[in-house]
C-alpha positions as CSV (number, residue, x, y, z in Angstrom):
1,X,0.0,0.0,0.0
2,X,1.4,3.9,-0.6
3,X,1.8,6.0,1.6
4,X,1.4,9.7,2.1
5,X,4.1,11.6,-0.4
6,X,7.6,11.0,1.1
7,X,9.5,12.8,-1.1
8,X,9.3,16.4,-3.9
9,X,11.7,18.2,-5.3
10,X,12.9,20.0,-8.1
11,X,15.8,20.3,-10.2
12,X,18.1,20.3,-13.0
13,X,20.2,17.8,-15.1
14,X,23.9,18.7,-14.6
15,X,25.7,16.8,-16.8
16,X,25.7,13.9,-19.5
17,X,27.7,11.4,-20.8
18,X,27.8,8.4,-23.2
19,X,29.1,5.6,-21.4
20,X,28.7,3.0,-24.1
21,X,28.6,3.5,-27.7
22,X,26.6,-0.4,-27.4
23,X,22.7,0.1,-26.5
24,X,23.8,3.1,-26.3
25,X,24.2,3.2,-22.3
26,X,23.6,7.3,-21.1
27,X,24.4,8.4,-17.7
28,X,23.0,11.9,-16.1
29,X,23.7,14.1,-13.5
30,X,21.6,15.7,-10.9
31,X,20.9,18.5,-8.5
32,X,17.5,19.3,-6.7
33,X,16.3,20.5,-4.1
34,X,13.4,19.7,-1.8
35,X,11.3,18.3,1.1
36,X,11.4,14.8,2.5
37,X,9.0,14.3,5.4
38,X,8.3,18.3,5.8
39,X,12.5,18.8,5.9
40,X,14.4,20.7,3.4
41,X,16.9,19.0,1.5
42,X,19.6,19.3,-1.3
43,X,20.1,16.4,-3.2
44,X,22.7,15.1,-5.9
45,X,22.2,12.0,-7.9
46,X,23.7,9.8,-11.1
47,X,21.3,7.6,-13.1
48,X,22.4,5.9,-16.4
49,X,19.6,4.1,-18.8
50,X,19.6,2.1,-22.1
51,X,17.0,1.5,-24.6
52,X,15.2,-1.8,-24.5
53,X,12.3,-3.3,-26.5
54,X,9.2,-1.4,-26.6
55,X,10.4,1.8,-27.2
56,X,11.4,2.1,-23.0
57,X,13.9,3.2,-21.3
58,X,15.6,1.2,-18.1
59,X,17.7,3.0,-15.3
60,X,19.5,2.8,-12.2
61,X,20.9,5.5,-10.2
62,X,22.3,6.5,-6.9
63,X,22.3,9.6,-4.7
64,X,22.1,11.3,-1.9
65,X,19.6,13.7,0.1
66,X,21.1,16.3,2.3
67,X,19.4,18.3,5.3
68,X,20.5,22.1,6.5
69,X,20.8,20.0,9.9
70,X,23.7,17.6,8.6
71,X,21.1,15.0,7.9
72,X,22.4,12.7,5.2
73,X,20.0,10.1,3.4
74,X,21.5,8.2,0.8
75,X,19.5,6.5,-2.1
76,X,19.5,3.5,-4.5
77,X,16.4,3.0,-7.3
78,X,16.2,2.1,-10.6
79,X,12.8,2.0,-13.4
80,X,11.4,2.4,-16.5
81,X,11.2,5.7,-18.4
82,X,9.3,6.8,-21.6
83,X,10.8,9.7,-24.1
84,X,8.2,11.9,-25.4
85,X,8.4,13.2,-28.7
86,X,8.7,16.7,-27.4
87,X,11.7,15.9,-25.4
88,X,10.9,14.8,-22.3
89,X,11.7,11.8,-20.4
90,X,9.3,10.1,-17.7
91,X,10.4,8.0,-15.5
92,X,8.0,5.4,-12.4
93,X,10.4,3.0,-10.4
94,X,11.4,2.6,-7.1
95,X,13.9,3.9,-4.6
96,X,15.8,2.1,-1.5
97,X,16.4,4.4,1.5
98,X,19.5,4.2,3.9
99,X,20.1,6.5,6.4
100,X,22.4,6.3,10.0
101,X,20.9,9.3,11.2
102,X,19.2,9.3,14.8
103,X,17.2,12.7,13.8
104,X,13.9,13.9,12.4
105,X,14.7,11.2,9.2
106,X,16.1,8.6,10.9
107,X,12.8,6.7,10.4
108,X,13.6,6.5,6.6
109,X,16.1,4.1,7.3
110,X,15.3,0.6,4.8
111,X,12.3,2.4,3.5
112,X,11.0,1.6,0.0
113,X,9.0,4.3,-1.9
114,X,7.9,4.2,-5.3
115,X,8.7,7.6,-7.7
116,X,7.7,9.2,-10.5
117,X,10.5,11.6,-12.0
118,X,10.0,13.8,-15.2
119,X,12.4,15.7,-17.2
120,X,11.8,17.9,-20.3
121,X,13.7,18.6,-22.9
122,X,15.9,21.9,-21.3
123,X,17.0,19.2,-18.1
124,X,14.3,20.8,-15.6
125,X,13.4,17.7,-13.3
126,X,10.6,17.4,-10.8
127,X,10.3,14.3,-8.7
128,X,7.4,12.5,-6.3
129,X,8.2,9.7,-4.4
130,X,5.4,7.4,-2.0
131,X,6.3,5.2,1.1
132,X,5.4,1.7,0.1
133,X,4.3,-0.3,3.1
């Protein structure tokens, strides 16, 4: 079952690379920034994605969120994404929380949420993310 929304931000892509010529395999750079359970955060993150079948896209990334307070919550997903013709990318998967902190988000600690994550065609990003219990 989802919960409440975990997770919003916004942001932009920050950089892009071809990391194989072979699929081709495409890795991209993040920054946004945020809330997580009512906290403000600044996050950074790295996803790569190749094609497959379909016309889809399939990606795993990692980051990490970062509160004002020294609050560090790191991240591992991966999903599916769709390219529109105009551009954008959009993106439904899942993320794996980690987190050693003993403050306000230390109960995101081996949570799983489900996101949605949308990019259009200049690299603005907005993200939504949902505790799955």
């Amino acid at each position: 079952m989802l919960g409440e929304i975990l997770t919003e931000s916004k942001g932009k892509i920050t950089s892009q690379r071809v990391l194989s010529a072979d699929g081709p395999k495409i890795e991209a750079s993040f920054s946004s920034q945020g809330k997580v359970k009512g906290v403000e955060f600044t996050e950074l993150g790295t996803f790569w994605s190749v094609p497959r079948p379909g016309g889809v896209m399939f990606g795993e990334g990692n980051g990490v969120m970062m509160t004002k307070e020294g609050e560090l919550v790191s991240w591992s997903g991966n999903g599916i994404g769709r390219m529109g013709a105009d551009g954008k990318a959009s993106y439904r998967g899942a993320i794996y929380l980690q987190t050693s902190s003993t403050g306000k988000l230390a109960s995101l600690n081996n949570v799983v949420s489900v996101f949605e994550f949308e990019v259009d065609a200049q690299g603005n990003s907005t993200e939504k993310s949902w505790e799955w219990k």
